[in-house]
NUMARDO-659446 format. One line per field, with one value per atom (N, C-alpha, C): residue in one letter; x, y, z; chain; atom name; residue number from 1. Coordinates in steps of 0.1 Angstrom, whole numbers. Layout:
BEGIN
residu = a | ...
c1 = X | ...
c2 = Y | ...
c3 = Z | ...
chaine = A | ...
atome = CA | ...
num = NUM | ...
***
This chain:
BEGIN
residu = x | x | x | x | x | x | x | x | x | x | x | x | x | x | x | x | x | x | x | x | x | x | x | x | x | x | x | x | x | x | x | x | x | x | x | x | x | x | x | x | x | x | x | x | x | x | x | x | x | x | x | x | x | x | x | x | x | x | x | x | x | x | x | x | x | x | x | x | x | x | x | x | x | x | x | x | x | x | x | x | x | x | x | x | x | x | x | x | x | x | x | x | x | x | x | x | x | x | x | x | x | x | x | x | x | x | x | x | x | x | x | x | x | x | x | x | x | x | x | x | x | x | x | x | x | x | x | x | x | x | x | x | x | x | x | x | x | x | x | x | x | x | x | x | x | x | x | x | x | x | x | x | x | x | x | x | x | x | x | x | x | x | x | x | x | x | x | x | x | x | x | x | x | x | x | x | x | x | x | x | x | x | x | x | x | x | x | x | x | x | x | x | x | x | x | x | x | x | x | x | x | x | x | x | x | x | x | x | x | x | x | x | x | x | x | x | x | x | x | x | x | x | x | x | x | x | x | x | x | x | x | x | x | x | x | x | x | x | x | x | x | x | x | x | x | x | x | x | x | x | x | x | x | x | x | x | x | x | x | x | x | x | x | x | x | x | x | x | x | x | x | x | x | x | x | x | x | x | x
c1 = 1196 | 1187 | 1173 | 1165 | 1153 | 1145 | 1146 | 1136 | 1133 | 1149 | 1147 | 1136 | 1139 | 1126 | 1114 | 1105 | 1096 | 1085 | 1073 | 1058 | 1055 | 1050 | 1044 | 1035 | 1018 | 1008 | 1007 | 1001 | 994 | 984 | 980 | 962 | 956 | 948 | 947 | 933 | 934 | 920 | 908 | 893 | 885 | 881 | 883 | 880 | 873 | 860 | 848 | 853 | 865 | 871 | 887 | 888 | 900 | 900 | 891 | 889 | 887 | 877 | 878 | 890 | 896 | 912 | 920 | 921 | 930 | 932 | 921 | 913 | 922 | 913 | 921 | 934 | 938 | 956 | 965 | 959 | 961 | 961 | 950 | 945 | 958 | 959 | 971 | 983 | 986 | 1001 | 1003 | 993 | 993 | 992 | 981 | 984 | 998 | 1004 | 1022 | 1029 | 1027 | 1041 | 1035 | 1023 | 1021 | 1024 | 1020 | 1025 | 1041 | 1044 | 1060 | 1068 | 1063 | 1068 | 1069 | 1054 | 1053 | 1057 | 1061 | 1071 | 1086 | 1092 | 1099 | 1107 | 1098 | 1098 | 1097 | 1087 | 1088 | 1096 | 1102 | 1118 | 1128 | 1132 | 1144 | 1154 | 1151 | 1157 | 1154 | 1150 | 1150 | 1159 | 1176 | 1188 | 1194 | 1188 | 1193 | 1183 | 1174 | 1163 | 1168 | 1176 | 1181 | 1195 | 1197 | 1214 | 1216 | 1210 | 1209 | 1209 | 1198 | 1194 | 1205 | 1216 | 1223 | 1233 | 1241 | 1249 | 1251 | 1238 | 1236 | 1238 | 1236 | 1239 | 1256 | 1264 | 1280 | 1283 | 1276 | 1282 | 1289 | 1301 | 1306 | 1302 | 1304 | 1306 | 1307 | 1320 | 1331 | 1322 | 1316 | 1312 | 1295 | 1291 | 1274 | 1279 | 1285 | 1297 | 1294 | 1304 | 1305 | 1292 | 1284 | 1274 | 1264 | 1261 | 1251 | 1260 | 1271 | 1277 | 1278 | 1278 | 1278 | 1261 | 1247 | 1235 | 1233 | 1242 | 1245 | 1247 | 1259 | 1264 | 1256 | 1248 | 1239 | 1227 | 1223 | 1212 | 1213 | 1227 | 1235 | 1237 | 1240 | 1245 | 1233 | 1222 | 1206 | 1198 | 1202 | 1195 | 1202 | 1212 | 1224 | 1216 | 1216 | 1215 | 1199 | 1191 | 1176 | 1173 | 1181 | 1176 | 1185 | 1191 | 1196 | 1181 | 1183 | 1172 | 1159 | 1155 | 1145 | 1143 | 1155 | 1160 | 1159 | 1161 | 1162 | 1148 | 1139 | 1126 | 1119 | 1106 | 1102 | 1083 | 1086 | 1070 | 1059 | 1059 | 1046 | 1042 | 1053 | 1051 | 1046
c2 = -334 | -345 | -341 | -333 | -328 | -339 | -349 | -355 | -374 | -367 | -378 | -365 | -352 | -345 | -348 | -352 | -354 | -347 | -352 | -341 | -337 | -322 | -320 | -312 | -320 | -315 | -301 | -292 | -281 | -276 | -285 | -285 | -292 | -294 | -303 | -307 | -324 | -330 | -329 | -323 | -318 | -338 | -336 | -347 | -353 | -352 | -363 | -371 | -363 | -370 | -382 | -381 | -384 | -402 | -406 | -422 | -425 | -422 | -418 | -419 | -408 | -405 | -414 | -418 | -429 | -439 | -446 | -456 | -458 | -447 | -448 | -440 | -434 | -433 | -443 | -455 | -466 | -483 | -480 | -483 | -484 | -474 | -465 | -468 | -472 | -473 | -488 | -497 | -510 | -519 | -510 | -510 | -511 | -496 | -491 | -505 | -509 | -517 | -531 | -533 | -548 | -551 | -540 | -539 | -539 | -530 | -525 | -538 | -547 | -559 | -569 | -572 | -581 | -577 | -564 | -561 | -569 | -564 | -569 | -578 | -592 | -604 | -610 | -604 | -608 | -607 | -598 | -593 | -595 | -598 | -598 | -607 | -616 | -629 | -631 | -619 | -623 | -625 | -617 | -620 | -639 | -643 | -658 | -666 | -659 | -668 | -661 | -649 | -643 | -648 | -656 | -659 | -665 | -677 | -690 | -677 | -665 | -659 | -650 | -650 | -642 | -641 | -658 | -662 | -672 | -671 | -674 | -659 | -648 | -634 | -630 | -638 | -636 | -636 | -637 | -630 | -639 | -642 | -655 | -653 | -664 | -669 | -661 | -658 | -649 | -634 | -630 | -616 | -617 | -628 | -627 | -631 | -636 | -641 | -624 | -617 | -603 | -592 | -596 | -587 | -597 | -605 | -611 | -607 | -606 | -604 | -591 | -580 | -569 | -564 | -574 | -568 | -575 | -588 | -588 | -582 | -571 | -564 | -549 | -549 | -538 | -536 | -550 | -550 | -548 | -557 | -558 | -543 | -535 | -520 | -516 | -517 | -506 | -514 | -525 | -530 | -523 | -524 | -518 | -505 | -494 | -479 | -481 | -486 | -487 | -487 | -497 | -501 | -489 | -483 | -466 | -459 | -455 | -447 | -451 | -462 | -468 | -465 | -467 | -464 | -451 | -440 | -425 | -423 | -427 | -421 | -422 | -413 | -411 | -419 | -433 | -437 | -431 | -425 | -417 | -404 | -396 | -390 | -395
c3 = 2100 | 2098 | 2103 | 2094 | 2096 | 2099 | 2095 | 2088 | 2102 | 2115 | 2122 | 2136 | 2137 | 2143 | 2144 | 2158 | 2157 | 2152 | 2147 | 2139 | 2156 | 2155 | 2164 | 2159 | 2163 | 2157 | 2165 | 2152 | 2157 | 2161 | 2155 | 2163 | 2171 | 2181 | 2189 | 2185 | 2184 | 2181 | 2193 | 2192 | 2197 | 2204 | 2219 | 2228 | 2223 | 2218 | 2213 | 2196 | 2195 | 2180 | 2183 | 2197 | 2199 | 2199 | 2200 | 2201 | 2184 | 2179 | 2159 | 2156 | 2156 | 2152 | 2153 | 2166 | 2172 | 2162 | 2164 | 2154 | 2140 | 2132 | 2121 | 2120 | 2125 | 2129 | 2132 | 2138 | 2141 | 2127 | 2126 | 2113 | 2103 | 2100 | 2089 | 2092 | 2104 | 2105 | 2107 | 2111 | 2109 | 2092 | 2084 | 2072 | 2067 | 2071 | 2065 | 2072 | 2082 | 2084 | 2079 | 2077 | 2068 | 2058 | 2052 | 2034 | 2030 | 2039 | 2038 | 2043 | 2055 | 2060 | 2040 | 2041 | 2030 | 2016 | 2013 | 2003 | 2007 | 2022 | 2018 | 2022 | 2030 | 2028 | 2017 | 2007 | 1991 | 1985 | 1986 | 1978 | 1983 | 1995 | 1999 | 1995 | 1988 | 1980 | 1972 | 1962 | 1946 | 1941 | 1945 | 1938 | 1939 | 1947 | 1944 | 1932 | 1932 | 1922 | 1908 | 1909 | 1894 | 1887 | 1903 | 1898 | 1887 | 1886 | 1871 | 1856 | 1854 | 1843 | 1845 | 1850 | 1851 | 1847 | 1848 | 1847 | 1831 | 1825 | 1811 | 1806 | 1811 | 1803 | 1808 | 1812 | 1813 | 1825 | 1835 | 1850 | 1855 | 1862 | 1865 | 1877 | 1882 | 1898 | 1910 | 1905 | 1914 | 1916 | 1905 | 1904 | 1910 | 1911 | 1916 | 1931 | 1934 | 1951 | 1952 | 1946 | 1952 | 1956 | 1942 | 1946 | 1958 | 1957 | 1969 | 1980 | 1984 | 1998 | 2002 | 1988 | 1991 | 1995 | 1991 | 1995 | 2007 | 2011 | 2025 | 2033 | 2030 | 2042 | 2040 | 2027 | 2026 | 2038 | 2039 | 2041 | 2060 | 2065 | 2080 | 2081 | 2075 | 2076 | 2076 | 2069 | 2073 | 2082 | 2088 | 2099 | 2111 | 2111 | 2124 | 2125 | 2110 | 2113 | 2118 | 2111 | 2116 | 2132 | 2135 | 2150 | 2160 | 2155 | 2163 | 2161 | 2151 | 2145 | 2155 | 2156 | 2163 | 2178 | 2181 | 2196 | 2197 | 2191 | 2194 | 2195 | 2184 | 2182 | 2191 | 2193 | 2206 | 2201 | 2205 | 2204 | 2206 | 2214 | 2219 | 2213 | 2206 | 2197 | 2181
chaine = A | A | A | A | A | A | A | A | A | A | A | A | A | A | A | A | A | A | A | A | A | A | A | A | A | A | A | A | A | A | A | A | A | A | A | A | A | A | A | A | A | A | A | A | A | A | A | A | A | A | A | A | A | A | A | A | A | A | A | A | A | A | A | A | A | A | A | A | A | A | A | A | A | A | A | A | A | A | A | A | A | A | A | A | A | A | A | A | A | A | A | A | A | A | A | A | A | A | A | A | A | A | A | A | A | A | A | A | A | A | A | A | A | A | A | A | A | A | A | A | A | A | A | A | A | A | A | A | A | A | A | A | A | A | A | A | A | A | A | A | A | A | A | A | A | A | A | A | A | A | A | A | A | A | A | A | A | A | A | A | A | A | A | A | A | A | A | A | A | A | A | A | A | A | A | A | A | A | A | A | A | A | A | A | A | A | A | A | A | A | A | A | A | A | A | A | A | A | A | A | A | A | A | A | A | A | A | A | A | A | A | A | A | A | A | A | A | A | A | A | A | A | A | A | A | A | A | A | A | A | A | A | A | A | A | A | A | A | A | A | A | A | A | A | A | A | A | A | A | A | A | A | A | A | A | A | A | A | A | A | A | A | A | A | A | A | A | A | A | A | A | A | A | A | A | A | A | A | A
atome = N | CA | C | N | CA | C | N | CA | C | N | CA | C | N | CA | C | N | CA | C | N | CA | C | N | CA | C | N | CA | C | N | CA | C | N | CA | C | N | CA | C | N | CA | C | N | CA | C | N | CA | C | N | CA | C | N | CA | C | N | CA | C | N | CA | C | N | CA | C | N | CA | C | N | CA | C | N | CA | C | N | CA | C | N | CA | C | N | CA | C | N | CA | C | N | CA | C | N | CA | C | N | CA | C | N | CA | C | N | CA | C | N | CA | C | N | CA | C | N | CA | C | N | CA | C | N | CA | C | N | CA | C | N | CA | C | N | CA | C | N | CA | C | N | CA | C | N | CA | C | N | CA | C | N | CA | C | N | CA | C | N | CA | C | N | CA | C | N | CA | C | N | CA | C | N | CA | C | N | CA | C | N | CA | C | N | CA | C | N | CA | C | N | CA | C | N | CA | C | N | CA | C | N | CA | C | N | CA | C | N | CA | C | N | CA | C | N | CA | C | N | CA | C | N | CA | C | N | CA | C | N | CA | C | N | CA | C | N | CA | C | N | CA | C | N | CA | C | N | CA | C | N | CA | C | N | CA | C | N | CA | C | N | CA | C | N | CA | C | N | CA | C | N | CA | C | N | CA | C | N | CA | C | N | CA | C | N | CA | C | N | CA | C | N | CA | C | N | CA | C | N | CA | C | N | CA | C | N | CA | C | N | CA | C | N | CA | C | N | CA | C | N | CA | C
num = 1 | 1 | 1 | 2 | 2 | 2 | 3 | 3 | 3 | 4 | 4 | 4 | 5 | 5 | 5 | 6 | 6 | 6 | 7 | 7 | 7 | 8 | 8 | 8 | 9 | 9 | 9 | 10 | 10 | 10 | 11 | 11 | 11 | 12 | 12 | 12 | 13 | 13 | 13 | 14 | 14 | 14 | 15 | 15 | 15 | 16 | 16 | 16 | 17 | 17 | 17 | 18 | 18 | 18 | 19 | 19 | 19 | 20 | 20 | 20 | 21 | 21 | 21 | 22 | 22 | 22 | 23 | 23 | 23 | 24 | 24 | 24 | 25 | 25 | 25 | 26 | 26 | 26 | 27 | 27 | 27 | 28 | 28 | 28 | 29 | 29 | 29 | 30 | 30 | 30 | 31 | 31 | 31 | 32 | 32 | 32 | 33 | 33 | 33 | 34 | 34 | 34 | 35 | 35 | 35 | 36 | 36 | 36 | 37 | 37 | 37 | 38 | 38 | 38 | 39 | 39 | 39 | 40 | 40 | 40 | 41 | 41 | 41 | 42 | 42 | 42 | 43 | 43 | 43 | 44 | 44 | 44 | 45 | 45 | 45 | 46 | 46 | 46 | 47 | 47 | 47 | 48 | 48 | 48 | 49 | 49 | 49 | 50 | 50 | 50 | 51 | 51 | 51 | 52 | 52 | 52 | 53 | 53 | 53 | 54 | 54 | 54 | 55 | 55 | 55 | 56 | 56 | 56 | 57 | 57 | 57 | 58 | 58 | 58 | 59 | 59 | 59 | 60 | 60 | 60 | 61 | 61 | 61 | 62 | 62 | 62 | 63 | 63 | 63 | 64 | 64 | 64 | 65 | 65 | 65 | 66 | 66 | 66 | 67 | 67 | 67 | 68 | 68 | 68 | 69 | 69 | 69 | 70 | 70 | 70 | 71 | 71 | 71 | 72 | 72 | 72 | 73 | 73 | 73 | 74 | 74 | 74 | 75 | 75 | 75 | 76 | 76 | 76 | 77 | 77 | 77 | 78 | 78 | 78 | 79 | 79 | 79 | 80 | 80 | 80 | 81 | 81 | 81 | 82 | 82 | 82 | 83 | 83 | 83 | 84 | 84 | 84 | 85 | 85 | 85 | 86 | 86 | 86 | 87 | 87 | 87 | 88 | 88 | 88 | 89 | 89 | 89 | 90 | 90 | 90 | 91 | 91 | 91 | 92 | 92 | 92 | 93 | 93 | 93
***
């Protein structure tokens, strides 16, 4: 799992740059988790607003039951692994 390894920079930011940097390094990651939040608060409950057009194209009951329960336990299963993942990572890096 390469990819849970922290970045460790190689270069070191010259002191008179280090408040700049900050800044917009800061900037950037408040950006990523706004957008990323409001994706997907926006989406996270589209499959109930599809149910009705769904169920005019054949899908019965029983079978849209299965899949909403299954992006239920989809979604309980990547919150569970997330918040490991979260716990390991090293904030300060």
């Amino acid at each position: 799992m390469n990819f849970l390894k922290p970045h460790v920079a190689t270069e070191k930011v010259p002191p008179e740059k280090v408040d700049a940097t900050y800044k917009k390094l800061r900037l950037q990651v408040f950006i990523g988790i706004f957008v990323g939040y409001a994706g997907y608060y926006l989406l996270r409950n589209n499959f109930s607003l599809a149910i009705p057009q769904l169920m005019d194209e054949g899908f019965s009951k029983t079978q849209l039951g299965f899949v909403f329960s299954a992006v239920s336990i989809a979604y309980g299963i990547s919150k569970f692994v997330m918040g490991i993942v979260s716990d390991q990572s090293n904030a300060r890096i």
